[in-house]
C-alpha positions as CSV (number, residue, x, y, z in Angstrom):
1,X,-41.1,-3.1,12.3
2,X,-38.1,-3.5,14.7
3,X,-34.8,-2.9,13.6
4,X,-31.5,-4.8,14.1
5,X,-27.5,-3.7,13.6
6,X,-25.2,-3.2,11.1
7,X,-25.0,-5.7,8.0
8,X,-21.5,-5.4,6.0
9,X,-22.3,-8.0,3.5
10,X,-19.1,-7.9,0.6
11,X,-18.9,-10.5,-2.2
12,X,-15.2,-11.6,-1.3
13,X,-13.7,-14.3,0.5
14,X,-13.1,-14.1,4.0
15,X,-11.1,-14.7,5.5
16,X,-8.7,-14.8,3.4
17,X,-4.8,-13.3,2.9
18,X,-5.9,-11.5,-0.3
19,X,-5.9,-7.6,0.5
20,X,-9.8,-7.2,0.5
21,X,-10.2,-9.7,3.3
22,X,-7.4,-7.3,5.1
23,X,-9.8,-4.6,4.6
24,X,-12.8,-6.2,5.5
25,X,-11.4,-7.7,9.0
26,X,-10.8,-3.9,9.8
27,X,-13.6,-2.1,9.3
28,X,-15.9,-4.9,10.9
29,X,-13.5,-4.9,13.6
30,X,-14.0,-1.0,14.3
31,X,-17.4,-1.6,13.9
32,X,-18.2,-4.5,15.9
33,X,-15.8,-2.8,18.8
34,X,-17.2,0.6,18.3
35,X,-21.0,-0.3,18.1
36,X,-21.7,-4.2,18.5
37,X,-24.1,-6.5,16.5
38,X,-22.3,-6.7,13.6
39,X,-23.5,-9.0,11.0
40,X,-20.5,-10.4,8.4
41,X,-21.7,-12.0,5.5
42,X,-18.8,-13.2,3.0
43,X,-17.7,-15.7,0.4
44,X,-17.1,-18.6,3.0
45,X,-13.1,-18.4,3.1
46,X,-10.0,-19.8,5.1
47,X,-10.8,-20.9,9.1
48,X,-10.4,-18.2,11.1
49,X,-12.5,-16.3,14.1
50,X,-14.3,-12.9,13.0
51,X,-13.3,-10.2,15.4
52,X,-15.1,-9.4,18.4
53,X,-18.5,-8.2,18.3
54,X,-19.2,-9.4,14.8
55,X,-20.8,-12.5,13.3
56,X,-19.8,-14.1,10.6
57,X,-22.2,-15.5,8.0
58,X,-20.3,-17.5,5.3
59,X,-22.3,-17.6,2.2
60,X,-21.6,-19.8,-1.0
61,X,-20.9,-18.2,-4.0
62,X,-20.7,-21.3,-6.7
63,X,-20.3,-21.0,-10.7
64,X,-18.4,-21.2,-13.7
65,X,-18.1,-17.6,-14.2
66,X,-18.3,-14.3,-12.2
67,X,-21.6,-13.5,-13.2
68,X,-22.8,-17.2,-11.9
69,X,-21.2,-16.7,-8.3
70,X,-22.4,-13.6,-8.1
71,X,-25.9,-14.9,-8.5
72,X,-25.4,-17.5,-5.9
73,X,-24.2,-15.3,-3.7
74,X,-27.3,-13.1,-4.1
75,X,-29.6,-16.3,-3.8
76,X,-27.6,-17.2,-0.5
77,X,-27.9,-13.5,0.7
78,X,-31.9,-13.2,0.4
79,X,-31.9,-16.6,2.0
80,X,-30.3,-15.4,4.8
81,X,-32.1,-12.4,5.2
82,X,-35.7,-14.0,5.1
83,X,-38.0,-13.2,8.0
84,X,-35.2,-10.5,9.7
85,X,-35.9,-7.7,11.3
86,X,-34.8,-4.1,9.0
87,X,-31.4,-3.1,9.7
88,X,-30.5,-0.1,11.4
89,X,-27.6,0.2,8.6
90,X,-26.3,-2.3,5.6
91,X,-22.8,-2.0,4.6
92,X,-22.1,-2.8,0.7
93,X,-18.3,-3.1,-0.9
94,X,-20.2,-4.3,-4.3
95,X,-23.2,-4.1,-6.9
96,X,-22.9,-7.6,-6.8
97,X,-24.5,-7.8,-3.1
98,X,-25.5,-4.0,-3.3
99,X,-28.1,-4.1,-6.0
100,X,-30.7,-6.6,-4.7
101,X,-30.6,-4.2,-1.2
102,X,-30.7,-0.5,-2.6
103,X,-33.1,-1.8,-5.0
104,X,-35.4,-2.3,-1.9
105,X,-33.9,-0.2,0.6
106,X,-36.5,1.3,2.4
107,X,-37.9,-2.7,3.5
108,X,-34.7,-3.8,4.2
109,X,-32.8,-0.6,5.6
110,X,-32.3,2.6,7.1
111,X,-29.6,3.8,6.1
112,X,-27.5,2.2,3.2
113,X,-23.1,2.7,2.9
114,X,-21.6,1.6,-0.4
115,X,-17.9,1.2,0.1
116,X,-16.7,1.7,-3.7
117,X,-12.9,0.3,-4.3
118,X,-13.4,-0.4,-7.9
119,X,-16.5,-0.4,-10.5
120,X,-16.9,-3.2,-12.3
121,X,-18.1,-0.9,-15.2
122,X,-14.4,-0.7,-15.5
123,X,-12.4,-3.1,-13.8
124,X,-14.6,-6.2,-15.2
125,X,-12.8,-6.1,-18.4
126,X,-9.5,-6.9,-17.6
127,X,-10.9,-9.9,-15.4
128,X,-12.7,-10.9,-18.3
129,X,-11.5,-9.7,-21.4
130,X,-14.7,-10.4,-23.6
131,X,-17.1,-8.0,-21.5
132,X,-15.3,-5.3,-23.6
133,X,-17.5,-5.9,-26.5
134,X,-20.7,-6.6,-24.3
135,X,-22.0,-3.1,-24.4
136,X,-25.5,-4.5,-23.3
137,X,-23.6,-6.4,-20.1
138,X,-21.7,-3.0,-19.6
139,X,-25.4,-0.7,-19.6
140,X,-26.1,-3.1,-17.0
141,X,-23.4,-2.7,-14.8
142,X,-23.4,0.9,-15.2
143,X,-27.4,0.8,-14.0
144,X,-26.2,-1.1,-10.8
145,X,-23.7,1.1,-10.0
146,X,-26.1,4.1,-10.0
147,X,-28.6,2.6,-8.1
148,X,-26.7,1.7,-5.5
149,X,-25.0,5.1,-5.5
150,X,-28.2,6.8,-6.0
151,X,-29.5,5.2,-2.7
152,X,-26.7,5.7,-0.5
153,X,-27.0,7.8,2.4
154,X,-22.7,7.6,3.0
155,X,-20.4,6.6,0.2
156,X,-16.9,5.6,1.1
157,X,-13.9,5.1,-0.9
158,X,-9.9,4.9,-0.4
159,X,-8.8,7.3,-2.6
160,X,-9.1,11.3,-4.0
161,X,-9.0,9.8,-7.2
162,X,-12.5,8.1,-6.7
163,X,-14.0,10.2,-5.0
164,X,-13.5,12.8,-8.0
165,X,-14.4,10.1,-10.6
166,X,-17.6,9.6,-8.4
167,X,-18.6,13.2,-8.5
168,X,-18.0,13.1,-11.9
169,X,-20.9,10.0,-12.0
170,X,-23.7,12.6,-10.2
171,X,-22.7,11.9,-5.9
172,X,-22.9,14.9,-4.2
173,X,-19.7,15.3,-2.0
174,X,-21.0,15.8,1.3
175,X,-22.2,12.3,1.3
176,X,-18.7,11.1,-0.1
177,X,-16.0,9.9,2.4
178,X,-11.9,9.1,1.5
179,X,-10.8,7.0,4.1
180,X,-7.1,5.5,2.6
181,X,-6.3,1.9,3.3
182,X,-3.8,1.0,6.6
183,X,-0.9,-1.2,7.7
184,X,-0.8,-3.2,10.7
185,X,2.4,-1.4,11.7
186,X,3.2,-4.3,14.0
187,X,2.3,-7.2,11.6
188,X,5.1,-4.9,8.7
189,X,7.5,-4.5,11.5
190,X,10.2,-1.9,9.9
191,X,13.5,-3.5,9.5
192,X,16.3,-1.3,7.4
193,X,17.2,-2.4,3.7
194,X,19.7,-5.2,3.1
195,X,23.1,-3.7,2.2
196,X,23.6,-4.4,-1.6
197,X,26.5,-7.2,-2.1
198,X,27.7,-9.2,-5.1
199,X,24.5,-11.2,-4.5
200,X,21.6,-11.6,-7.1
201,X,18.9,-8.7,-6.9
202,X,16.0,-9.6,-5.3
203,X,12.5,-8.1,-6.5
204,X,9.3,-8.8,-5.0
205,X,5.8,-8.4,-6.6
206,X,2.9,-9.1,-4.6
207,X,-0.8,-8.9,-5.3
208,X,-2.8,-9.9,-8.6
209,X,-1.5,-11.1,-11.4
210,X,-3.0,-9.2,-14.6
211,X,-1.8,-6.7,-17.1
212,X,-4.1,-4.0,-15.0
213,X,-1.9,-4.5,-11.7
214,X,1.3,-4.5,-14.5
215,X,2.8,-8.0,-13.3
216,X,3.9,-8.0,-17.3
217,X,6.0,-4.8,-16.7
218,X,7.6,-6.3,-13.5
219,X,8.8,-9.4,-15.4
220,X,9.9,-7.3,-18.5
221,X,12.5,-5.5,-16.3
222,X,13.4,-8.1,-14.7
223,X,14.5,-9.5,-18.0
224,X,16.3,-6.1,-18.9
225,X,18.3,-6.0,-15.2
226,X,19.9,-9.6,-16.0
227,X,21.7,-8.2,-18.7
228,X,24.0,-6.3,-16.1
229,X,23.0,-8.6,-12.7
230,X,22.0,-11.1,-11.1
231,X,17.8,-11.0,-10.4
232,X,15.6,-12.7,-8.5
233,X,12.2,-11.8,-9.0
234,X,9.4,-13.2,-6.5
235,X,6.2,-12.7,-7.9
236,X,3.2,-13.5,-4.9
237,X,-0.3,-13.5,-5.4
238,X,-3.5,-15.9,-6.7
239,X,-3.9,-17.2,-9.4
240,X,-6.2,-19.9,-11.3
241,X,-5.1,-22.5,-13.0
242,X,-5.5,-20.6,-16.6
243,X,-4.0,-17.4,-15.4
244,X,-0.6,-19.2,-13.6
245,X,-0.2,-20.7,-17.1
246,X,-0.4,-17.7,-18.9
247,X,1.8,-16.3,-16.5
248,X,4.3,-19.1,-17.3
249,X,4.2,-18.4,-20.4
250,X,4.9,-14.4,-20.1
251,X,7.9,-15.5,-17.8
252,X,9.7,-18.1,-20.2
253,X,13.3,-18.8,-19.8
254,X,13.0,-16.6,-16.9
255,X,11.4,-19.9,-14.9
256,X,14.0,-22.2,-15.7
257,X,16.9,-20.1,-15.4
258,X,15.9,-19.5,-11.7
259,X,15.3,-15.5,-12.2
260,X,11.3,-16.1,-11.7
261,X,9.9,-18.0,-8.4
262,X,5.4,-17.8,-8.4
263,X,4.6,-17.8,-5.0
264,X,0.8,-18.2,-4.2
265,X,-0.9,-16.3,-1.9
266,X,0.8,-16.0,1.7
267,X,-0.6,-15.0,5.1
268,X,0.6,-11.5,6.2
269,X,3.3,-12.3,8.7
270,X,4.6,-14.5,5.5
271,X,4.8,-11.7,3.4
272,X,6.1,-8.8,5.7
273,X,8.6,-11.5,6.5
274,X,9.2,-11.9,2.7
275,X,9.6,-8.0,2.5
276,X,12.6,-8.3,4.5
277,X,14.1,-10.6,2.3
278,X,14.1,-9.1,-0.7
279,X,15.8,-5.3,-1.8
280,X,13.0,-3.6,-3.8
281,X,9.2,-4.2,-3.6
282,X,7.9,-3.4,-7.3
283,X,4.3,-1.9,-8.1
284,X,4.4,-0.7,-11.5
285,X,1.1,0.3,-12.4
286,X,-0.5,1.0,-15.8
287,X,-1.6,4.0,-17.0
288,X,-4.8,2.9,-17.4
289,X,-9.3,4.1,-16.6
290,X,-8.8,1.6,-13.4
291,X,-5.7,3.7,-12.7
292,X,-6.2,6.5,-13.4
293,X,-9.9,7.2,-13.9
294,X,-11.4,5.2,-11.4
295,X,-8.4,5.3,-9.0
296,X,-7.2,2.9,-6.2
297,X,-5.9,2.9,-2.8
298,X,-2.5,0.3,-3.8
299,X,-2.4,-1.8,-0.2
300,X,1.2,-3.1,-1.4
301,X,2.6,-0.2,-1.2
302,X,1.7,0.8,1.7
303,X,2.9,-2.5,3.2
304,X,6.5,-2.1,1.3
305,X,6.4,1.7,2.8
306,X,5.8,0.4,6.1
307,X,8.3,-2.7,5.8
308,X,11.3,-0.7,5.0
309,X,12.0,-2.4,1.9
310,X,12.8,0.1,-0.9
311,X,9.9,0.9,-3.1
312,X,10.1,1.4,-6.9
313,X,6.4,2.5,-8.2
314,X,4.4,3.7,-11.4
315,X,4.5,7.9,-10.5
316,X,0.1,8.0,-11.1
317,X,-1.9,10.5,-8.7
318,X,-3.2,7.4,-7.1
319,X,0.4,7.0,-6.2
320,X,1.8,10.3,-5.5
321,X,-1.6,10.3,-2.7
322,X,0.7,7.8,-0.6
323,X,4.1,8.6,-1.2
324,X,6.5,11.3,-2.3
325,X,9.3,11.2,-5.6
326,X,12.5,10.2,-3.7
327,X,11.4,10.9,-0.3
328,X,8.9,7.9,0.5
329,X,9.5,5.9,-3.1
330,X,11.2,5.6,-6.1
331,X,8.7,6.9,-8.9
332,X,9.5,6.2,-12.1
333,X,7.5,6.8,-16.1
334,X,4.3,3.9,-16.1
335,X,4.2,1.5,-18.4
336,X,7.9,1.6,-18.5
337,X,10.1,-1.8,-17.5
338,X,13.0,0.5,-18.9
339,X,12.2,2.9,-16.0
340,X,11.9,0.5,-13.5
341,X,15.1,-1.2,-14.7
342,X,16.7,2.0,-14.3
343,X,15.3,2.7,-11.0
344,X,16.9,-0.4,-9.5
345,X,20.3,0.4,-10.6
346,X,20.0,4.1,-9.3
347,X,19.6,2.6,-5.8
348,X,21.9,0.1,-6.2
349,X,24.4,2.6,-7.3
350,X,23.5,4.9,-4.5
351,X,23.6,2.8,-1.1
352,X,22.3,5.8,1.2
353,X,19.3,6.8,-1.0
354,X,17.2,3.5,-0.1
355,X,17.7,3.5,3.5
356,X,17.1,7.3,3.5
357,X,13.5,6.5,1.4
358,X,12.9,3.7,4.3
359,X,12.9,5.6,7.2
360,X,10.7,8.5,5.9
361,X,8.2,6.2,4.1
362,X,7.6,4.3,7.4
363,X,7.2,7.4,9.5
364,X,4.8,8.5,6.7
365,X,2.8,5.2,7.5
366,X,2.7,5.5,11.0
367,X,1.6,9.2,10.9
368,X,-0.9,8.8,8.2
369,X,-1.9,5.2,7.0
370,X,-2.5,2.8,9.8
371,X,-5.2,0.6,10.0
372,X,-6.4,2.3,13.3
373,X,-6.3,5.5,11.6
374,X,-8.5,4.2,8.9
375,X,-10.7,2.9,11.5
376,X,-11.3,5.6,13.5
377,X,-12.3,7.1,10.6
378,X,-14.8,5.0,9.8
379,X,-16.4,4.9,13.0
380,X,-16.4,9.2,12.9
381,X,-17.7,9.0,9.5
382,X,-20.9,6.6,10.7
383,X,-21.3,8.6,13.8
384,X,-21.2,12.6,11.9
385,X,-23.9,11.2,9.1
386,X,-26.2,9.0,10.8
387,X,-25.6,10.1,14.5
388,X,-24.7,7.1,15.8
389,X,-23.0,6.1,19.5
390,X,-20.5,4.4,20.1
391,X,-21.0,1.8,22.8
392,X,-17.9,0.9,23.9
393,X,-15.7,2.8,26.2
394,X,-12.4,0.7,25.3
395,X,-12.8,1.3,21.9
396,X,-13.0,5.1,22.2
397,X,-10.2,5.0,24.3
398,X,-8.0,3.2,22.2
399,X,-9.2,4.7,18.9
400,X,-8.3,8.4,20.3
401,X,-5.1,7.0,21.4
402,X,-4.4,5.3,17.8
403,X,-5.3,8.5,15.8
């Protein structure tokens, strides 16, 4: 049987301005420009045109609950995939599209990638709070996950922390690669930290809005800094109808005394833009197994990082991977809204310490955590385990230039 390209298939939205679609526009990007005939298939988002050299395949992904889309997607997926020729390579972000395909592998592929950013073995729970007690639903997921690490010939995952709680679940390392998310360096333009001033604080959370992301812990010391200032605290991410409720409610007199404003989701240049406004970016993450067991690659601070905006984050491995205590970012006790309270008034207290964390955290993006960084390492990564060759000669070019 003949074979055809490279299939990244991801059970996300696309496009879309919610961080995995960042991530996804990337790496098809590098790989469309570095080897050609890339097939996209995606949760049908937002208009847009898929980079060059790719394809994009929206697929629909209809239900009442997670489980339900994910079954449509599948069903739109082997659709799709009827009477195609096997693919040279298939590129997975999910069980949720990854188990149908390692589960036949050998008709459907040569070579298989799973691009882990999160389990949902773990993560699932704190989406939906009830899977906790649904130990069979859990044996389930857990059976996914190893069949679809089992069967790939290159796993890839943002962060050390991962990687080791991967190990821990039986891959060998030589088939594991860390590649940490990027910035678009010129999308997060740097711009130096607004001089503090008799006006309110203004904090800025960005990104989802669950107690596993610690959105609670942002609001709690919001509360506490209004007892000595002024606070403005922008909090920018989706949300459903259920969850912007609850939200509501975790916020109270905060709303309607003008210290909270719920943003939904904003393009990129609307949120670097938003960085700019604003005197500290918050990302105060739990110590929690998603955290700290699982591990994460946080895209919003690398974004505050390369903004300028002071940073004031949860001090977690997953953390301390991207930025340094008092040198990149403010790291402070997680779980802690005292802390991060605290934090604030430290650099409001010292005017030179923010700017001084703003210039080094943006050089530490643009040495170490671009997107064309992250991309160039993809396209190594494909080409040292399956031997593949890159096609284009401008795409070499300006890869080697970029890294």
């Amino acid at each position: 049987m003949s074979t055809s390209g490279i299939i990244y298939a991801s059970f996300d939205r696309f496009p879309a301005p919610k961080g995995a679609a960042v991530h996804i526009r990337a790496f098809v990007e590098a790989l469309g420009g570095a080897f050609g005939g890339v097939e996209l298939l995606a949760i049908g988002g937002d208009p847009g045109e898929p980079p060059e050299g790719v394809r994009f395949h929206p697929l629909p992904a209809q239900g009442k609950d997670l489980i339900q889309q994910a079954m449509c997607f599948r069903g739109g997926l082997a659709a799709w995939w009827q009477g195609r020729a096997r693919a040279s390579v298939v590129h997975v972000r999910s069980i949720f599209e990854g188990y149908p395909i390692a589960r036949r592998k050998e008709q459907l592929t040569e070579r298989l990638v799973f691009e882990v950013n999160g389990l949902p073995s773990i993560e699932l729970k704190y989406h939906s709070p009830g899977v906790a007690e649904d130990d069979e639903l859990l044996r389930k997921l857990v059976a996914q996950e190893d069949e679809c690490l089992a069967k790939a010939d290159l796993v890839l995952t943002p962060s050390g922390v991962t990687a080791r709680y991967l190990e821990s679940r039986g891959v060998a390392p030589c088939r594991i690669r860390v590649i940490p998310n990027g910035v678009d360096t010129g999308l997060f333009a740097y711009q130096a930290p607004r001089p503090w001033d008799e006006r309110p604080v203004r904090l800025l959370y960005s990104g989802t809005m669950t107690s596993w992301q610690g959105v609670h812990h942002a609001i709690e010391a919001c509360r506490l800094l209004r007892r000595d200032v002024p606070v403005l605290l922008t909090l920018v991410g989706p949300t459903r109808r259920q969850q912007r409720r609850e939200l509501m409610e975790l916020c109270g007199e905060l709303v309607g005394e003008g210290a909270v404003e719920i943003l939904d989701a904003l393009p990129q240049a609307e949120l670097a833009k938003l960085h700019h406004a604003c005197d500290v970016v918050l990302v105060p993450l739990p110590p929690n197994d998603r955290n700290l067991v699982q591990g994460c690659c946080p895209l919003k601070l690398l974004e505050a990082m390369a903004s300028g905006t002071p940073v004031v984050a949860s001090d977690l491995p997953v953390v301390r991977a991207l930025a340094e205590q008092r040198e990149h970012a403010f790291l402070v006790r997680p779980g802690s809204p005292k802390a991060i309270a605290e934090a604030v008034r430290a650099l409001r207290e010292d005017p030179a310490l923010g700017p001084r964390m703003s210039q080094q955290a943006r050089a530490r993006v643009e040495r170490d955590f671009t997107w064309a960084r992250a991309q160039e390492s993809l396209v190594s990564a494909y080409e040292e385990a399956f031997g593949m060759v890159r096609s284009s000669t401008r795409w070499s070019t300006s890869a080697s230039a970029a890294a």
